[in-house]
C-alpha positions in Angstrom: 0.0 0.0 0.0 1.3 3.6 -0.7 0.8 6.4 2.0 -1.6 8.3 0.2 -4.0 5.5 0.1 -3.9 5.0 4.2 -5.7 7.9 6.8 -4.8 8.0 10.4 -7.4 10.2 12.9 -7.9 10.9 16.1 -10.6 12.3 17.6 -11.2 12.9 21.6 -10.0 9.2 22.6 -11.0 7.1 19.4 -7.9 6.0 17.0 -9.3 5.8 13.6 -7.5 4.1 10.7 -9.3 4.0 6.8 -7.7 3.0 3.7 -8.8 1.5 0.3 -6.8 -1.3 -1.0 -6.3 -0.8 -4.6 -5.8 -4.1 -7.7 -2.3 -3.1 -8.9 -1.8 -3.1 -12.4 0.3 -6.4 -13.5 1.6 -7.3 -17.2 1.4 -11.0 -18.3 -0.8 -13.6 -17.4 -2.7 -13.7 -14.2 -3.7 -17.7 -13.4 -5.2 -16.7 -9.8 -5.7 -13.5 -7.9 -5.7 -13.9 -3.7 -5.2 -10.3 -3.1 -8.1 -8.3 -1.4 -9.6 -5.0 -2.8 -11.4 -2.2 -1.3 -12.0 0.1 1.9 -11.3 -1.0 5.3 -11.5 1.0 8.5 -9.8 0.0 11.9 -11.1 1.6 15.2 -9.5 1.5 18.7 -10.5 3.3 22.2 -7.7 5.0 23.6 -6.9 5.3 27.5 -7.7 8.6 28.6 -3.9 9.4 29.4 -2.4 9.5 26.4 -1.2 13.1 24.7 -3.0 13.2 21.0 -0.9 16.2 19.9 2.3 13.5 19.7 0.9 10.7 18.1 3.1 9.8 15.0 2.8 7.3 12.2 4.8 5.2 10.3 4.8 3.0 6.9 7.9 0.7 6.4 8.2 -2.9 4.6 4.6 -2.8 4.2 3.5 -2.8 8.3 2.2 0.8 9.9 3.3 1.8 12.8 1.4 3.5 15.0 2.7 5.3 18.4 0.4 6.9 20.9 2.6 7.8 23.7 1.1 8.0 27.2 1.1 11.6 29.3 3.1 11.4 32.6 1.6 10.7 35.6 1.2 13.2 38.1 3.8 12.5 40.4 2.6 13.6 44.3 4.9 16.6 45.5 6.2 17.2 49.2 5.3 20.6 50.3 7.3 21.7 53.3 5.4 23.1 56.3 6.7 26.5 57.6 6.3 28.7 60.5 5.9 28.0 64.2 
C-alpha cells in the first residue's frame, strides 16, 4: 500500500484508521488473484492518558506503525510546612 491511500485520525479518545486497497496493475498472465480489494477501516478506544498532539505514524516494509505515547503521571509533590 502507498501512504496516500492510508488515513490516520484521532478524535477525543477514538484512533481511527481507513484505507482503500487498490488491484495493482500487472503485465502477463494472471492464473489466480488472492489479493483483497477495497475500503477498510480500523477503530480502537484510547486510555484517557495518552497526549494526542504527539501521536506519529509510520509505513515501512509494508507494516504501519502507529505510536500513541502515554502523558506522565502526576507525580505527588512534598510541600514543606513552615512557620511555628
Amino acid at each position: 500500500m502507498k501512504r496516500d491511500d492510508i488515513d490516520i485520525e484521532i478524535s477525543g479518545r477514538e484512533l481511527r484508521i481507513t484505507g482503500d486497497l487498490k488491484e495493482r496493475e500487472r503485465e502477463g498472465v494472471l492464473r489466480r488473484s488472492t489479493r483483497r480489494t477495497g475500503h477498510f477501516e480500523y477503530r480502537a478506544h484510547l486510555p484517557s492518558d495518552v497526549r494526542p498532539d504527539d501521536v506519529s505514524a509510520g509505513l515501512g516494509d509494508g507494516v504501519l506503525t502507529v505510536t500513541v505515547p502515554k502523558a506522565q503521571a502526576v507525580k505527588p509533590r512534598h510541600i514543606e510546612i513552615t512557620g511555628t
